[in-house]
C-alpha angles and dihedrals in degrees: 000000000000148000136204113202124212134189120199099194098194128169087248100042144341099246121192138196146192134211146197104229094207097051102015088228118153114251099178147359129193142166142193132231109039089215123033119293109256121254116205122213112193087172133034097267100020127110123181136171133187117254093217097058085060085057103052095036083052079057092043089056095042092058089043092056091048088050093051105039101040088226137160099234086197086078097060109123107186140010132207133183126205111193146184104279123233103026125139120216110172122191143195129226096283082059091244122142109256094196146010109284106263092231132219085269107051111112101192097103098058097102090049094057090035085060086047089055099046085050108045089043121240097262083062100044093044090045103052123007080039088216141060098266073241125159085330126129094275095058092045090063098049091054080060084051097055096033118024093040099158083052097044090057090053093057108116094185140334139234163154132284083250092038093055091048101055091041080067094050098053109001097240119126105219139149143178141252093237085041081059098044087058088056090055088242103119118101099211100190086056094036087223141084117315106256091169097067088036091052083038091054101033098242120152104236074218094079089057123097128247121280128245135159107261088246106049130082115288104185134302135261113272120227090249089060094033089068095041083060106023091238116130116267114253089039110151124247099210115172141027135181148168108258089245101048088030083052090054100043080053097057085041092242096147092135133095105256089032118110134190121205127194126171104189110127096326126027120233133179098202112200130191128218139164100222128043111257112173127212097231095221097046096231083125114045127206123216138175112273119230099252092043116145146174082235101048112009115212115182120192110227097200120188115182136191096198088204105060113115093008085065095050085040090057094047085052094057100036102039095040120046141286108316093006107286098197115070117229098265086055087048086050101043095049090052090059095050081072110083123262097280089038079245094295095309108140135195141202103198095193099118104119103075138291113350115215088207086056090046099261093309138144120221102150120232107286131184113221120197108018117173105199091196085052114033131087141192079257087055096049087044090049094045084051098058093040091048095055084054100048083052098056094049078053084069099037094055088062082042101062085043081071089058098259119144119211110190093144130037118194119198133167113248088253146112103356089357089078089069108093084201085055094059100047094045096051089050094051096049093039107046086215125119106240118209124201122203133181110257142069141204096289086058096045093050082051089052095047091045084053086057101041091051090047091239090123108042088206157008079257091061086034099063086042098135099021108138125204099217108191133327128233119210114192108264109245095214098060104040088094098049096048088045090064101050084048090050078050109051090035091061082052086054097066094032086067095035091061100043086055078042084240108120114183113199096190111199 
C-alpha cells in the first residue's frame, strides 16, 4: 500500500490530502485553520502573512490527515504542494523569513511596474516577459529594495509561498519555470530567467532559487522535517505548482479550449493556449502552464477578481451575528430565496486591492441601488454572488479578446461553487457549461507529485479516480434576465470608473 500527499497553501487555509496510489481515491482531507488565516494590512492596500504560520498550519493538517485516515505516513511515496500564487517570501542565510510574505493582494508595487513598464517600453515587455511587469513578485522586491534597504541586503534568496514550504521540508531552496513566470520573471523569448527586469531593477540572479521542471524531484524531506510530520525522511517532493495552474492541472484541463474556474478568496477563469497572445493591456496574464513544453507549448491565460469569498466572507461576519452565526449552506440557501436579479440591487465586489481586470486600480466594493424599503440581507447575499459573477464575465470578456475560447468551464465542487445559485448563475452569464468534479488543489498536488517521482507513467494513470460530479447548462430562461442586470452592472462599472477618471472598456 501506498500514499501520495498533497498540500493546497492557500491565503485562507493550508488543506491537505491523501491518496491511494492504486485508485486514486481520496483517503483522507483536511485544513487549518478552521477559520480563515488571518491577513494583516499595515497600510490601506497592503496584505502580509507570516511565512511561519504557514509552517506550523501545513503541520496542523498533516496531523489532522494522520488522525482522520488511520494511516501509516511512512508510506507516503510523493508529495506535492499547491500555493498562493504571487507572493514574495524572502530569507536570510539561516534560511528564516526576514519579513511577512508580501501576498498576491497586496497593491503597494503598481506604480513600480507601472514605471517598468513605462521604461522597457510595452512591445519588450509584451514580447517577451508576456505581461506588464505589473503588482507581481518582481516588483514587490523591488518595493523591499527601494524601502527596507538594511533588510534587502540581508536577503540570501527569494522565493515563492510553495517555494518556502518545500524549502522546510528539505531544505532545498528550489523553484519552476512556470513559479518564475508568475513572478513575471521568465523571459519567454530566451526561455530562461529574465535577466532584463532583474538588470532593470537592479536584483542579483543570484538571489533567485534553483530551477526545476514543475514534475521532477525536488529534493527530499529531511529528517528534521520528517519528525515534525511523521513522513519518512528522504520522501520526494515531486511536484509544485501556483494554486491557479496547479487548479487546472486538478480538474485535467492541460488543452487549448479547456478552462478551468475556481471562487475561494479570490475568483479565477484559467484558460489554457498554445501560443502566447497578450492581452495588450495586461488585465489578463499569461504564465507558463504546468505541462508546457518546447515540444508542445501550453500557456496559461489567468484572470483574477482578488474579492470573491472574502466578500462573501465579510457579508457572513457583519449581517449575521457575532462570529457569523449562519454556516455557509444557510448563507447559500437564503440567497437563493431573492429572485434571480436580486430586484435591481447590484454589487461591485472589488474591494480587496488593485484589480488587474480593472488595470491595477482600486475602486473599493461598492452596492448600487439599494432600496432600503425592498431589500433584504437575501437580497445583499444574492447581489454578492451575482456580482462575483458579473466580475468575472468582466474578465472573460478581455479573455476571449486574446483569442481564448471558454465553452466549458470545469470547477471543484468547493468554496462558491458550493453554492448551487453560484453555478447556475455562472452558467447563465457566461454561456459557458460548468462541471463540476470531485477534487480540489491538495489532491491535485498529490496527483503531480505522483507524476514527478514516476510512480504514474502518465496524465492517463494520474486522473485515475477523478470523478465528474454533475454538469450545469445555462438555463435558457434566465439568460435574458442575467444579461440585463449585467448590462446593468456593467453601465455602474464605468460610472464609477469615470467619476475616479479610470474608465475601464473591458473587451
Amino acid at each position: 500500500m501506498g500514499y501520495l500527499l498533497g498540500y493546497d497553501a492557500g491565503s485562507s487555509s493550508i488543506k491537505a490530502a491523501l491518496l491511494d496510489i492504486e485508485t486514486g481515491g481520496l483517503v483522507a482531507a483536511a485544513a487549518s485553520p478552521e477559520r480563515e488565516l488571518e491577513i494583516t494590512s499595515p497600510r490601506p492596500g497592503w496584505a502580509e502573512q507570516d511565512p511561519e504560520v504557514w509552517w506550523e498550519h501545513l503541520k496542523r493538517a498533516t496531523s489532522l490527515v494522520r488522525e482522520r485516515s488511520q494511516a501509516e505516513l511512512h508510506d507516503v511515496k510523493a508529495v506535492g504542494i499547491s500555493y498562493q500564487m504571487h507572493g514574495l517570501v524572502v530569507v536570510d542565510r539561516d534560511l528564516k523569513p526576514l519579513r511577512p510574505s508580501i501576498i498576491w493582494c497586496d497593491s503597494r508595487a503598481v506604480s513600480i511596474g507601472d514605471e517598468a513598464l513605462s521604461c522597457l517600453g510595452e512591445k519588450t515587455c509584451l514580447g517577451r516577459l508576456l505581461n506588464s511587469p505589473g503588482n507581481f513578485t518582481a516588483s514587490r522586491l523591488k518595493w523591499v529594495k527601494d524601502n527596507e534597504p538594511d533588510l534587502y541586503e540581508c536577503i540570501h534568496r527569494v522565493m515563492l509561498p510553495g517555494d518556502y514550504l518545500a524549502m522546510k521540508m528539505t531544505g532545498d531552496m528550489v523553484t519552476t519555470p512556470s513559479g518564475l513566470s508568475e513572478m513575471i520573471l521568465w523571459d519567454f523569448s530566451a526561455e530562461s530567467p529574465a535577466e532584463m527586469l532583474l538588470e532593470h531593477y537592479g536584483i542579483a540572479s543570484r538571489l533567485l532559487p534553483e530551477i526545476r521542471p514543475a514534475f521532477s524531484p525536488q529534493g527530499e524531506v529531511t529528517a528534521a522535517a520528517a519528525a515534525e510530520l511523521g513522513l519518512a525522511p528522504g520522501t520526494p517532493v515531486a511536484y509544485r505548482a501556483g494554486d491557479q495552474p496547479n487548479n487546472a492541472f486538478a480538474l485535467k484541463v492541460l488543452d487549448p479550449g479547456e478552462a478551468a474556474t475556481t471562487a475561494g478568496t479570490s475568483g479565477v477563469i484559467y484558460g489554457v493556449a498554445s501560443e502566447p497572445r497578450s492581452d495588450p493591456e495586461s488585465r489578463v496574464n499569461i504564465f507558463l502552464h504546468v505541462n508546457h513544453s518546447a515540444r508542445e507549448p501550453r500557456y496559461g491565460i489567468l484572470l483574477c477578481v482578488n474579492g470573491t469569498g472574502i466578500l462573501y466572507q465579510w457579508l457572513r461576519s457583519n449581517l449575521t451575528g457575532a462570529g457569523g452565526s449562519l454556516d455557509y449552506p444557510a448563507l447559500n440557501e437564503l440567497a437563493a430565496s431573492a429572485p434571480a436579479g436580486s430586484q435591481g440591487l447590484l454589487i461591485l465586489p472589488f474591494g480587496n486591492g488593485a484589480e488587474r481586470t480593472l488595470g491595477n486600480r482600486s475602486i473599493g466594493a461598492s452596492a448600487h441601488n439599494l432600496d432600503l424599503n425592498l431589500h433584504t440581507r437575501a437580497h445583499l447575499l444574492r447581489a454578492a454572488q451575482e456580482g462575483i459573477v458579473f466580475a468575472l464575465n468582466y474578465g472573460l470578456e478581455i479573455m476571449r479578446g486574446t483569442g481564448a475560447k471558454v465553452e466549458k468551464a470545469r470547477a471543484g465542487r468547493a468554496n462558491m461553487f458550493l453554492s448551487p445559485l453560484f453555478g447556475e448563475v455562472f452558467a447563465a452569464v457566461t454561456g459557458a457549461t460548468v462541471e463540476l468534479y470531485d477534487t480540489d488543489g491538495a489532491q491535485g498536488a498529490a496527483r503531480g507529485a505522483g507524476l514527478g517521482a514516476g510512480i504514474y507513467k502518465d496524465m492517463g494513470e494520474a486522473y485515475v479516480g477523478l470523478r465528474k460530479l454533475k454538469s450545469i447548462a445555462p438555463d435558457p430562461d434566465k439568460v435574458g434576465l442575467y444579461a440585463e442586470a449585467y448590462s446593468r452592472w456593467r453601465g455602474i462599472l464605468v460610472e464609477v470608473m469615470e467619476r475616479t477618471g479610470e474608465v475601464g472598456e473591458g473587451g
